[in-house]
C-alpha positions in Angstrom: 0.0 0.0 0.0 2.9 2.4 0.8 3.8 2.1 -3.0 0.8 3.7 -4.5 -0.2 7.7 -4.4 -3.6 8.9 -5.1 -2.6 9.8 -8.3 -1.9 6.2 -9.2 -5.1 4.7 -7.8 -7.1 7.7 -10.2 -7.6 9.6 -13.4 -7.3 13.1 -11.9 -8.3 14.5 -15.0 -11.6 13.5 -13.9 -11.4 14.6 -10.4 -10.0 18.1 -11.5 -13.3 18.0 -13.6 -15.3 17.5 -10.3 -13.1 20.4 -8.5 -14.1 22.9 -11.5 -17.8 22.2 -11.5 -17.5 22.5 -6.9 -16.1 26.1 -7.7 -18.9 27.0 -10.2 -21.1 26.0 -7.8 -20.2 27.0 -4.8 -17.3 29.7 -5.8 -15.1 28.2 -2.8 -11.5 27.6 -3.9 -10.5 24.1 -3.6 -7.4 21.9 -3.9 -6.2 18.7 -3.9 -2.5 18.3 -2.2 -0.4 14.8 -1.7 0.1 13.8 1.6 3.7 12.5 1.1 5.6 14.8 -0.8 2.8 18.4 -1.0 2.3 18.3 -4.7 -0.3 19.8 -6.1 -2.9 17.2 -7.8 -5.6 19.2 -8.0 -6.7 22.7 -7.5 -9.6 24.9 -8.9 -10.3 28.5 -8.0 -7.4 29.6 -6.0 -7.3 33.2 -5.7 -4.4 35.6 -6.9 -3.5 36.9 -3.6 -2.6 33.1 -3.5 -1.4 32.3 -6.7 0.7 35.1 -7.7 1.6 36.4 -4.0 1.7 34.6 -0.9 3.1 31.8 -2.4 5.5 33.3 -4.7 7.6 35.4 -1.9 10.0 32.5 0.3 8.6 34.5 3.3 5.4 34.6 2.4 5.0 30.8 1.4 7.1 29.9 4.9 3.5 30.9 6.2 1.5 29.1 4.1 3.5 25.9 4.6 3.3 26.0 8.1 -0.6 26.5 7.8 -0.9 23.2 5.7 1.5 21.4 8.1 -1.3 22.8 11.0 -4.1 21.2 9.2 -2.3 18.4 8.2 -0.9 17.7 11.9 -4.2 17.5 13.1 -6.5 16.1 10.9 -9.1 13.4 11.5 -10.9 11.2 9.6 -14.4 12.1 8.3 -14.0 15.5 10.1 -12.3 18.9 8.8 -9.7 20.8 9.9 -10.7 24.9 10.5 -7.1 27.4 10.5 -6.9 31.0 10.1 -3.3 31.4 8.5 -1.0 33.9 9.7 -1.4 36.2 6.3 -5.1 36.4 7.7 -7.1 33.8 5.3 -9.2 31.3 6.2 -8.4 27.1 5.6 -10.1 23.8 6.0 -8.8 20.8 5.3 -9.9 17.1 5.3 -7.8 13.9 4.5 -8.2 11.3 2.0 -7.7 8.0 3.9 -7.5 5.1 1.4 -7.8 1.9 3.0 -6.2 3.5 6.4 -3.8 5.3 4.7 -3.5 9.0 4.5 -2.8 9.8 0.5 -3.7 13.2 0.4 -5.8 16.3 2.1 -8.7 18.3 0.4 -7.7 22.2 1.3 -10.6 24.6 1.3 -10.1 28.2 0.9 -9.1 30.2 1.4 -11.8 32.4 2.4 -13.1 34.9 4.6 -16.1 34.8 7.0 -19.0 37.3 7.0 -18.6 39.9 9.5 -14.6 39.4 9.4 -13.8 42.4 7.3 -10.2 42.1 6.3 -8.0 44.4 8.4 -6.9 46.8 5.4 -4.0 47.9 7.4 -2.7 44.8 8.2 -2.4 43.9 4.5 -0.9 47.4 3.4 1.7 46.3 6.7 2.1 42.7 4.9 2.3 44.2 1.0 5.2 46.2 2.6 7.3 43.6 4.6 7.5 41.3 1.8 7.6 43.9 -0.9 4.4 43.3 -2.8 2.7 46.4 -5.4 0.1 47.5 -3.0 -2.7 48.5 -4.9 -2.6 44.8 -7.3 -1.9 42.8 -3.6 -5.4 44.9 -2.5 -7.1 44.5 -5.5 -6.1 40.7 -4.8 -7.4 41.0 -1.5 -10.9 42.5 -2.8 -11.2 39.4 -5.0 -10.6 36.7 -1.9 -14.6 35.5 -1.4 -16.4 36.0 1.6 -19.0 33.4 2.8 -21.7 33.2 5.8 -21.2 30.6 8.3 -23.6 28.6 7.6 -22.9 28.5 3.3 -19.5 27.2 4.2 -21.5 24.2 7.1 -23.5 23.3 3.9 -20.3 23.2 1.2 -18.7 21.1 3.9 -21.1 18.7 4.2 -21.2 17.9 0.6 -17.3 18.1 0.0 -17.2 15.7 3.4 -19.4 13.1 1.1 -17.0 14.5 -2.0 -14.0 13.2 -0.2 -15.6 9.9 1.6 -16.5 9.4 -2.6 -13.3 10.1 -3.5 -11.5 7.5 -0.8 -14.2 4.8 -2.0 -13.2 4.8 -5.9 -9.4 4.9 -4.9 -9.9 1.5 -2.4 -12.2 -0.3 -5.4 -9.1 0.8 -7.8 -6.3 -0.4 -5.3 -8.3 -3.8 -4.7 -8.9 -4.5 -8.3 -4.7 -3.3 -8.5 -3.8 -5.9 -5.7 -6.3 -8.5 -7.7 -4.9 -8.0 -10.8 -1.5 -8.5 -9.3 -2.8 -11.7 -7.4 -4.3 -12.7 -10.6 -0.7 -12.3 -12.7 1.2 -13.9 -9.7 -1.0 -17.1 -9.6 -0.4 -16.8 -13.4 3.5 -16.7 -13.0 2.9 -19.8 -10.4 0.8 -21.8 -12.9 3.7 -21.4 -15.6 6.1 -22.3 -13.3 4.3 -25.4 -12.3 3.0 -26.4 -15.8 6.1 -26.0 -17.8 8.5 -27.5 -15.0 6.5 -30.7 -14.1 7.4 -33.7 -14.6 4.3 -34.6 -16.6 3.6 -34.3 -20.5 0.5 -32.0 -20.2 -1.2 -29.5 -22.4 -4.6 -27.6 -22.8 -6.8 -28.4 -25.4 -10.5 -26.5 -26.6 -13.6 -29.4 -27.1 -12.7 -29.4 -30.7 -9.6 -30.7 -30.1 -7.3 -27.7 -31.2 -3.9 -27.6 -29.3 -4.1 -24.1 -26.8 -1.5 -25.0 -24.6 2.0 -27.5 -24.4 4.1 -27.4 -21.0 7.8 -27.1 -21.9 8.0 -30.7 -20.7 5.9 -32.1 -23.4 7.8 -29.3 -26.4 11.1 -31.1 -25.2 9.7 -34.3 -25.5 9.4 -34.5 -29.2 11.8 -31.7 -30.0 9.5 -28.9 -31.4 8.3 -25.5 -30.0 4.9 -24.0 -29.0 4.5 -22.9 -32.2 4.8 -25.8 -34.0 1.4 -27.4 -31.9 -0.4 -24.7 -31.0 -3.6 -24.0 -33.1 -3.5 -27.7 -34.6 -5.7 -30.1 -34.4 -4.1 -32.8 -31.6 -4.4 -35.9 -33.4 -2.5 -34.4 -35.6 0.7 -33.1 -33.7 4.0 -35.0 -33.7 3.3 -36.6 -30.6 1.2 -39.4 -32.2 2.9 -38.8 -36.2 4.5 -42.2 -35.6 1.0 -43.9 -36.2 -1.4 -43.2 -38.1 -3.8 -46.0 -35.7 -3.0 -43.5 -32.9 -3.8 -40.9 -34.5 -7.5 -42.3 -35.4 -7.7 -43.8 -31.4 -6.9 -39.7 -30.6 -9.4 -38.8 -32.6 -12.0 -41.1 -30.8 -10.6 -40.2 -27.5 -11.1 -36.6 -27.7 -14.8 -37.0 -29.4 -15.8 -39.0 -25.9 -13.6 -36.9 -23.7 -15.6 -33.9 -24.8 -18.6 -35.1 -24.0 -17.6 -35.4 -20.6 -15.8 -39.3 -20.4 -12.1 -39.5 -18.8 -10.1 -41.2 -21.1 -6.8 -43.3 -19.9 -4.9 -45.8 -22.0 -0.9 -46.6 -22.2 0.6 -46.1 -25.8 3.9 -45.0 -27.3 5.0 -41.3 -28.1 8.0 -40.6 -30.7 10.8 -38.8 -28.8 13.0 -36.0 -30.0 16.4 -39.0 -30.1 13.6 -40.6 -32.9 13.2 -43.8 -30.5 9.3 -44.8 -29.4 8.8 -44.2 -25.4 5.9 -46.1 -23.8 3.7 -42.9 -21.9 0.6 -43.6 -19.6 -1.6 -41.2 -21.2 -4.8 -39.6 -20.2 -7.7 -37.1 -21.4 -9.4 -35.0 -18.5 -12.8 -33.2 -19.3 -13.1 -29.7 -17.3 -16.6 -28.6 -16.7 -17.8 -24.8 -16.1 -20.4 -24.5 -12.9 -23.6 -25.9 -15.0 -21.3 -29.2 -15.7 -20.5 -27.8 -19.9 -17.5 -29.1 -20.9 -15.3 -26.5 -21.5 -11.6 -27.7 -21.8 -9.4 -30.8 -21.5 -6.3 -31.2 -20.2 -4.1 -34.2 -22.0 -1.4 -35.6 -20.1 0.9 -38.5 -20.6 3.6 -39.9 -18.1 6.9 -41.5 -19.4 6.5 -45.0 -18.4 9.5 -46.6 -20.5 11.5 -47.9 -17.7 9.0 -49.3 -16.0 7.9 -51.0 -18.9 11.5 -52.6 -19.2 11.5 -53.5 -16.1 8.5 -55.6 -15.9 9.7 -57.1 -19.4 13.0 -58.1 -17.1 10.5 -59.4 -14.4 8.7 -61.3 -16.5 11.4 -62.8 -18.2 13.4 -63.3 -14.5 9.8 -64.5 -13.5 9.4 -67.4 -16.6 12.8 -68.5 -15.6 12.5 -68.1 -12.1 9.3 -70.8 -12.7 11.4 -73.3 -14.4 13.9 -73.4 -11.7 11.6 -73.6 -8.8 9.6 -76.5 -11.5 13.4 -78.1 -11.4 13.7 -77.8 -7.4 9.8 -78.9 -6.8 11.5 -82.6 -8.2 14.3 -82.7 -6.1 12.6 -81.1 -2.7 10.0 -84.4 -3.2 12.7 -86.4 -3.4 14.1 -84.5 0.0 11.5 -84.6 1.6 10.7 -87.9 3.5 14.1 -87.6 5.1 13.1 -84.2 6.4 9.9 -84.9 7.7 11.6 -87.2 10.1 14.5 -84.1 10.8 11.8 -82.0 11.6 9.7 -84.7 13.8 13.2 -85.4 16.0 14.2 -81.4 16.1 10.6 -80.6 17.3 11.0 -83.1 20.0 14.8 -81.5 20.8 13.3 -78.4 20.8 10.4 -78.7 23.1 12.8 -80.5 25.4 14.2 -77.6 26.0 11.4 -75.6 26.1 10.3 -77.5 28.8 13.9 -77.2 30.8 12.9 -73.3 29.9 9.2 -73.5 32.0 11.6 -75.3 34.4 14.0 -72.6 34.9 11.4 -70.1 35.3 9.2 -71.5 38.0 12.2 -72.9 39.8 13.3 -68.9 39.9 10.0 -67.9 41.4 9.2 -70.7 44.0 12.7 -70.3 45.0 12.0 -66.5 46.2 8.8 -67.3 47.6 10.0 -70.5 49.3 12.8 -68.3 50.9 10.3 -66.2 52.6 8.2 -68.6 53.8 11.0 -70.0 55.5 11.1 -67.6 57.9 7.4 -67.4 58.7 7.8 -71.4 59.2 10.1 -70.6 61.6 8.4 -68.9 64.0 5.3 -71.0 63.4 7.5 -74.2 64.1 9.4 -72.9 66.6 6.6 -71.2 68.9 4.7 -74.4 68.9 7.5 -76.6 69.8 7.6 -74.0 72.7 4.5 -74.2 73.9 4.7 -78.2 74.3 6.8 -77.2 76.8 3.9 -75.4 78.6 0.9 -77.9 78.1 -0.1 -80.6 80.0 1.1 -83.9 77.9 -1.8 -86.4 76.3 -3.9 -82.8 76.8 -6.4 -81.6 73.8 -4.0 -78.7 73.2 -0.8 -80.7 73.8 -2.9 -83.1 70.5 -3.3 -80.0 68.4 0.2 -78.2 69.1 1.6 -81.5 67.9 -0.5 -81.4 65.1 0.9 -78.0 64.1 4.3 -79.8 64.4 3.6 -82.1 62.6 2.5 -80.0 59.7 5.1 -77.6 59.7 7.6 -80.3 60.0 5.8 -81.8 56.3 5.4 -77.9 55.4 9.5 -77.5 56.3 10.3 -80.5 54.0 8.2 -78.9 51.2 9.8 -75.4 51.3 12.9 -77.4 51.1 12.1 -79.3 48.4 11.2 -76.1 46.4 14.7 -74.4 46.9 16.1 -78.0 46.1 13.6 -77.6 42.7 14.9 -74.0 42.4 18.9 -74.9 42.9 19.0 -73.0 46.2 19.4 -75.8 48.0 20.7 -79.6 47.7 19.5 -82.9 49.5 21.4 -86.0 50.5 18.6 -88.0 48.9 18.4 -91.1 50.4 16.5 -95.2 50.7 12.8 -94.9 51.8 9.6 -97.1 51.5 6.9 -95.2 49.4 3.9 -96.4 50.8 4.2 -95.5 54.1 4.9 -91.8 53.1 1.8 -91.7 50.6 0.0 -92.9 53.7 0.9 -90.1 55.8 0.9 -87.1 53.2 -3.0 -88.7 52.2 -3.6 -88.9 55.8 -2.7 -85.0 56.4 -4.5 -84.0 53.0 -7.7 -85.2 54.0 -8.5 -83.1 55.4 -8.4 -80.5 53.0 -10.2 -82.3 50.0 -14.0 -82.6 49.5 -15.7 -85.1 51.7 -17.8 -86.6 48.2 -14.2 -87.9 47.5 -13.2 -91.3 48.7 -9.4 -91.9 48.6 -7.9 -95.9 48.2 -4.2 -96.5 49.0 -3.3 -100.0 47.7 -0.3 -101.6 47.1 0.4 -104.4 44.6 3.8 -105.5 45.7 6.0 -105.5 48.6 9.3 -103.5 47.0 9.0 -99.8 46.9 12.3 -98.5 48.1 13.4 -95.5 46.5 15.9 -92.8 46.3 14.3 -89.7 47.2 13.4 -87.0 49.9 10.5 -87.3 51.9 9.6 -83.4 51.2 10.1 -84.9 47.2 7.9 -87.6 47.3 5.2 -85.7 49.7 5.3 -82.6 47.2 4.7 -85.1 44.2 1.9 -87.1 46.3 -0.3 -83.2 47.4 -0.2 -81.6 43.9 -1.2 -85.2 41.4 -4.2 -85.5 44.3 -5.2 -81.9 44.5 -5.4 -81.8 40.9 -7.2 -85.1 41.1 -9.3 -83.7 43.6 -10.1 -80.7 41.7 -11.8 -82.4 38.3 -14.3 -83.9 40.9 -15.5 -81.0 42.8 -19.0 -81.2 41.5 -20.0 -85.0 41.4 -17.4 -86.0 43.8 -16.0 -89.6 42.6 -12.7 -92.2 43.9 -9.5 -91.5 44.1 -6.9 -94.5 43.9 -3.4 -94.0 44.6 -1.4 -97.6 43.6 2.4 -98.3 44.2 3.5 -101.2 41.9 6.8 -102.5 40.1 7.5 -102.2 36.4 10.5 -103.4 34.3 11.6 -100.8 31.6 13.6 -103.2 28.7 14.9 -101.3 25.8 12.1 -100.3 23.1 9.9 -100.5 25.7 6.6 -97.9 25.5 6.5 -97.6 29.0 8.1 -94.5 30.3 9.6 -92.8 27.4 12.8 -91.7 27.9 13.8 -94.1 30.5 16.3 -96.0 31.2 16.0 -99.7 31.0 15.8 -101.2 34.6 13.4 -102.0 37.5 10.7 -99.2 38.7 8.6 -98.3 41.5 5.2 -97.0 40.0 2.9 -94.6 41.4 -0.5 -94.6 39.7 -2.5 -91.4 40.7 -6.3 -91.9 39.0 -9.6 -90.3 39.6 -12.8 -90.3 37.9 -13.6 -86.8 37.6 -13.9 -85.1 34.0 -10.9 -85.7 32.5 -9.1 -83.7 29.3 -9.0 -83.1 25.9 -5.7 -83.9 24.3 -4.9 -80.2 23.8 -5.0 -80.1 27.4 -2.8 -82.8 27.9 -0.2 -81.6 25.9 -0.1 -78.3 28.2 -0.7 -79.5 31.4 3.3 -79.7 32.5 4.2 -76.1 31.5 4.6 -73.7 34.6 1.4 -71.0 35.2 -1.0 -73.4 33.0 -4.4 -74.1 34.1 -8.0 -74.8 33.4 -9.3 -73.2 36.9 -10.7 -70.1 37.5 -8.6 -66.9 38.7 -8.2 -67.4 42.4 -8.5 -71.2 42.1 -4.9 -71.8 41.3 -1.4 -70.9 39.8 -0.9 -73.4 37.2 2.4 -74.6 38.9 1.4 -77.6 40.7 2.0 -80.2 38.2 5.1 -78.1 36.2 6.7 -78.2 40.3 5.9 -82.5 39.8 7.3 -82.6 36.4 10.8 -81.2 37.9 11.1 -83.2 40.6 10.5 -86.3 38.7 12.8 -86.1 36.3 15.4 -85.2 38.7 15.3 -88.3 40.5 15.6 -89.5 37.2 11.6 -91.0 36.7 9.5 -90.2 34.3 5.2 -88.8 34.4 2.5 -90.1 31.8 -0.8 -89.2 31.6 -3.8 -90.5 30.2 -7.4 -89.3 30.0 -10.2 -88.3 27.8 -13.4 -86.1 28.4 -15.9 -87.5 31.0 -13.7 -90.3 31.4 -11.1 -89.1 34.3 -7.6 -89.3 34.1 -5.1 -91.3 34.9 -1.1 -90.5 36.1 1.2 -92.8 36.4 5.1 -92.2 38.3 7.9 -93.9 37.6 10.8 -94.3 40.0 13.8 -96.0 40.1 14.4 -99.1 42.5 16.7 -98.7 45.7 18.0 -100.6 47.9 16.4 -100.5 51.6 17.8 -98.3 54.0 15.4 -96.2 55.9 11.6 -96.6 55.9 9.9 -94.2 58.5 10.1 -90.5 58.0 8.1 -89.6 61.2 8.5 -86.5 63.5 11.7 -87.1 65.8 11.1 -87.4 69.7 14.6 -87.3 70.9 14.8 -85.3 74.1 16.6 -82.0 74.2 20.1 -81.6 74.9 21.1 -78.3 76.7 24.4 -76.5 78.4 24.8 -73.3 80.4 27.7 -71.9 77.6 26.3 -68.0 76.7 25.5 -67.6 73.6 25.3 -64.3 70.7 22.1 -65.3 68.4 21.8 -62.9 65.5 19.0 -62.5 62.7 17.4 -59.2 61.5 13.7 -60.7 62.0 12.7 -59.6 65.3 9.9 -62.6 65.6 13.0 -65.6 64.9 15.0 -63.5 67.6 12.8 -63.8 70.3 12.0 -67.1 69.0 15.5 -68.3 69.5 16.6 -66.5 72.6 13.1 -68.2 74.1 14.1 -71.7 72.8 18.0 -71.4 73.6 17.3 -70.1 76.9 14.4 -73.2 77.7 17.8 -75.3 77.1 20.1 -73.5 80.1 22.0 -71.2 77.8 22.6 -67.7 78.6 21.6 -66.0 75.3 22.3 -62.3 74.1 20.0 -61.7 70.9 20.7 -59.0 68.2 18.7 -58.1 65.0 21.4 -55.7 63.8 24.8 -57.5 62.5 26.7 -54.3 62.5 25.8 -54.4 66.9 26.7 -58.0 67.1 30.1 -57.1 65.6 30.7 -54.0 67.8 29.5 -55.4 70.6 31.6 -58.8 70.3 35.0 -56.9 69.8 34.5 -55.2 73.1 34.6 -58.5 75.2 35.9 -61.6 72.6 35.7 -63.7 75.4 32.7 -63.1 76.6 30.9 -65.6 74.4 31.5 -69.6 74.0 28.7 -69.5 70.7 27.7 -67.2 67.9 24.6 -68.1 65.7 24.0 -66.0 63.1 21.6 -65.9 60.2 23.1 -65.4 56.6 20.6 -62.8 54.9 20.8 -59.7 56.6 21.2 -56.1 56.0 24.8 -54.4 56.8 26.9 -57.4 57.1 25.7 -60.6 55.7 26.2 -63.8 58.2 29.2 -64.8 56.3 30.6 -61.8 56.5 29.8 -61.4 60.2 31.6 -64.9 60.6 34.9 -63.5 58.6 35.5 -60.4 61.2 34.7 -62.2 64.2 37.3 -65.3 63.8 39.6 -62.1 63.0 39.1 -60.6 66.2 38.9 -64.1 67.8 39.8 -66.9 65.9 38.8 -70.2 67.6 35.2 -68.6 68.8 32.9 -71.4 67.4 29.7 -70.4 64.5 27.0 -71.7 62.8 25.5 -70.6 60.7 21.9 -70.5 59.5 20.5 -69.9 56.0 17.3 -70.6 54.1 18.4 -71.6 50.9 21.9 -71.8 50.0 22.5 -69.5 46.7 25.1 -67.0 48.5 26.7 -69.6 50.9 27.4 -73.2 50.4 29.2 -75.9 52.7 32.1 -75.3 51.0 32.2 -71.6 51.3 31.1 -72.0 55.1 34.1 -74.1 55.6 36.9 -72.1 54.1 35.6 -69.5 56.2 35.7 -71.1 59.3 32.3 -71.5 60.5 31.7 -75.0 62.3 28.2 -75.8 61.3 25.8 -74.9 58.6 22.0 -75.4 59.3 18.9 -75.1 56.9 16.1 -73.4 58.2 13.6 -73.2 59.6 15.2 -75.2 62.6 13.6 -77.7 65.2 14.9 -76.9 69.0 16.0 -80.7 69.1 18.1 -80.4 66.0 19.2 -76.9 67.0 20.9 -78.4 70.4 22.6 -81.3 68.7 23.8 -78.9 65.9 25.2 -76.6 69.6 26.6 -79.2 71.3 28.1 -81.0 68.5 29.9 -77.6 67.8 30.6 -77.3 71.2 31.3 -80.8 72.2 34.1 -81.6 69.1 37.1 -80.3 67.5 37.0 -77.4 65.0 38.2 -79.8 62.1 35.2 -79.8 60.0 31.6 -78.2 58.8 28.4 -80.0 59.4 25.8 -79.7 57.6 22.1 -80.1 58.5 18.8 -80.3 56.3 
């Protein structure tokens, strides 16, 4: 906008026309001046005392600047701007805003008012000072018009609507200016987009005469604009190759122009004289009442992807015979790998299962660990209070009880961390039976009184090689399971223990070694499973119950300890029918047969004892149970005390138990600065699963006994007074 003046937004000639006829009319001097530089654009009737005097003399005209810059300075918008100069005439002046812009300012004048006779004097004084004739600068003066107040209200108010007239033609000029440039812009754009696309494209009239080529489509064939334009397009060099295409053109631009889009792939002749392959199209273009009114041709160079899919094809044909060629030998291959597959699916779900194995054994270790603890204090507390009931007593029957349980529950956790790798048994002979027996015995409790439970026996060998806590873990998950798939309509559960011979190629127990067996058949009559089932039924987290009802781990725990004690688990069933598990277990010789809870009577000393472990409950759990056997016991949960408080007074104690887990100093390290300070001061040490601290470890550091927990108080006194009792030569270690 700040390019433009008034003058290039209108024909003055016209508006000068306008001033002339405002003067006739009115006989008030007018003028037209530019805002940004003070030329004169228009004026009509300006008097002589103007014209050929005030604004001839340098003085003179100093004042008549400074009386434009006055009305200039302070004029507004739609109102005018009254100034009595200082050569005594009057001015008004009103700007020309064009689209906010001040162009220019309408000057009216000048003029005097009715009743404001000019001050003859003062113009005789002014004629003098800047050396005007007098009598032509008063004539001049005489001619000046003089107008009523109100005349010059009236010639204001139409010169206001004059000017507002004025500013509206010079906006609709600058708009259609700006427009016009928008217009050649966009035009510019199009150009540069249509002759610098990719694309062959052109503009052709519904007759088919050539308006318009892109430079795209000129280079194509070699020629200029002015060898296509105004032709017909059939018959332009594009399509002079063939005279077939030049007919199909033809057609093409007959349909297109009756509104059809045309699309075909042909050929075009290039400028080198070679035949391109172009994807070539014909686009109607409709006005608003849907006449066609144009189409647009365009065509794409398609030539190397033409030769490629030629080179496909032909890689394609031969590709075919080849795989025709390989189709004969894979047939011949492929007995032979069927059986490679069958054997590498077998490998791999071998390990797959050692995988499920891993995992679980990782989780029930860490679980097992911390139920160690709140074994403990359930073992330990109600081996305490047989101390304080009355014996053959209702209590003393339940407490025992508890023992009982948490002695079974003890062997269980163990077995876990033996499943898990944090811990290892001494396995050793046992009679099966008897140990079903019991573990059925304590489970009956828990299972559905509509389920009946038969223990038989079908031959009198079933020594094995196993832990009781194995065999009892095995026994409680095949019978829960059992148990579970005949909740509803209750039914029989029938635990056998027979002998089997395994000889090589035999289908019984795959994987097993040839030899004699103790089998353990597990079978209830509940709703049995489908083989899908089946084939999932050993992987860790699987299971058919609902969420609450179980983990999935019970029979992925029974898997693992089976096949380390080197057995084998089948299972047979089908829906409605029950299933059926069967145990296989390798023969032992007899060694020991009861696995019962030990009633040897407690040993005791009065030797003072340090007891550490970081759970207050097992502290005051040992200090209680240590103290019931005459030992004079100092009990610490911190190991970082027990240390300080040792190397004040070595001597002071004949015993330090510690646990191994703790915060601070772990119970190994505990061990390694306390033989420092005092190195023949008897330890043992407790742990509840053995990943950070084996026997080994525990020996090369000194410590006389290593214990598993939780601990029974009679086994806790040997474990003292063997320590006690014998040489420091060598590191016991108790399950």
């Amino acid at each position: 906008m700040s390019d433009y003046r008034l003058s290039d937004l209108l024909d003055l000639t016209i508006v000068q026309k306008m001033a002339d006829a405002h003067y006739r009319a009115a006989g008030m001097p007018l003028g037209i001046i530019d805002a940004i530089d003070g030329s004169i654009l228009v004026k009509s009737g300006w008097q002589d005392i103007c014209v050929k005097f005030h604004r001839v003399d340098p003085a003179s005209l100093k004042r008549c600047q400074e009386s434009d810059n006055y009305v200039k300075e302070h004029l507004v918008e739609g109102e005018a701007c009254h100034y009595r100069c200082q050569n005594g005439l009057w001015d008004i002046g009103m700007p020309i805003m064009v689209a906010g812009h001040h162009l220019a300012t309408m000057f009216l004048g000048q003029f005097f008012y009715e009743g404001e006779s000019p001050d003859r004097e003062f113009f005789i004084q002014l004629a003098h000072e800047f050396g005007f004739h007098v009598d032509h600068y008063l004539a001049a003066l005489d001619r000046v018009p003089v107008f009523s107040r109100e005349k010059v209200d009236y010639i204001l108010e139409y010169d206001k609507a004059l000017v507002s007239f004025i500013s509206d033609l010079a906006e609709h000029s600058l708009s259609k200016i700006e427009a016009d440039e928008t217009i050649r812009e966009n035009e510019r754009k199009f150009h540069a987009i249509f002759d610098q696309t990719y694309e062959l494209i052109g503009l052709i009239s519904t007759d088919g005469t050539v308006l318009e080529a892109n430079e795209t489509a000129l280079r194509f064939v070699g020629v200029e604009e002015a060898d296509v334009v105004g032709k017909p397009f059939w018959e332009t060099p594009w399509w002079a190759h063939s005279p077939g295409l030049q007919k199909r053109v033809y057609r093409a631009v007959k349909k297109a122009a009756k509104g059809e889009f045309i699309r075909f792939e042909t050929t075009h002749s290039a400028a080198d004289g070679n035949l391109r392959y172009v994807d070539f199209s014909l686009k109607p273009v409709s006005d608003e009442a849907g006449k066609v009114v144009l189409l647009i041709p365009e065509a794409r160079d398609i030539t190397d992807r033409k030769k490629a899919e030629e080179a496909l094809q032909e890689a394609h044909d031969k590709l075919e015979l080849r795989v025709r060629e390989r189709t004969a030998e894979l047939q011949t291959a492929y007995s032979s790998l069927e059986t490679e597959v069958a054997e590498r699916k077998q490998v791999e779900e071998q390990l797959r299962q050692a995988q499920k194995m891993e995992a679980i054994g990782t989780l029930a270790g860490g679980i097992a660990h911390d139920f160690n603890n709140i074994l403990a204090a359930i073992l330990g507390f109600a081996e305490l209070a047989l101390d304080d009931v009355s014996r053959g007593s209702a209590l003393d029957r339940k407490l025992r009880h508890i023992m009982n349980s948490s002695v079974r529950g003890r062997d269980l956790v163990r077995q876990i961390l033996a499943f898990s790798r944090k811990v290892q048994y001494e396995r050793k002979s046992l009679s099966l039976l008897p140990l079903i027996r019991e573990t059925v015995k304590l489970l009956r409790a828990s299972l559905p009184t509509s389920v009946h439970i038969q223990v038989n026996k079908a031959v009198a060998y079933d020594t094995i090689l196993a832990d009781p806590g194995e065999i009892q873990q095995i026994v409680m998950n095949l019978c829960t399971n059992a148990a579970y798939a005949m909740r509803e309509n209750g039914g029989t559960l029938h635990l056998l223990v027979d002998n089997v011979n395994v000889s090589p190629g035999s289908t019984v127990g795959s994987g097993l070694s040839p030899g004699a067996y103790v089998r353990l058949t597990v079978q209830d009559t509940g709703a049995g499973m489908d083989q899908e089932t089946m084939k999932r039924i050993f992987e860790p987290f699987f299971t058919t119950k609902q969420v609450g009802e179980g983990t999935g781990m019970g029979l992925a725990v029974v898997y693992g300890i089976v096949k380390g004690l080197n057995g084998d688990i089948t299972v047979e069933s089908t829906p409605g029918t029950g299933a059926t598990f069967r145990v296989f277990f390798p023969k032992a010789e007899p060694d020991v047969v009861s696995e019962g809870l030990p009633t040897r009577e407690r040993q005791g000393g009065r030797e003072r004892i340090l007891f550490i472990d970081d759970e207050e409950l097992l502290v005051e759990l040992g200090r209680d149970m240590l103290e019931r056997l005459g030992y004079s016991v100092t009990a610490l949960t911190d190991s970082d005390e027990a240390l300080r408080l040792f190397s004040l007074d070595p001597s002071r104690f004949d015993l330090v138990i510690t646990d191994q887990t703790m915060p601070h100093l772990t119970g190994l390290t505990l061990a390694r600065e306390l033989l420092v300070i005092r190195e023949d001061i008897p330890i043992i040490l407790c742990t509840g699963h053995s990943d950070a601290v084996s026997p080994k470890t525990a020996e090369a550091a000194g410590i006389r006994e290593f214990l598993m927990k939780p601990l029974i108080r009679h086994e806790l006194a040997e474990a003292i007074r063997r320590v006690l009792d014998t040489p420091a030569n060598r590191v016991t270690i108790s399950p």
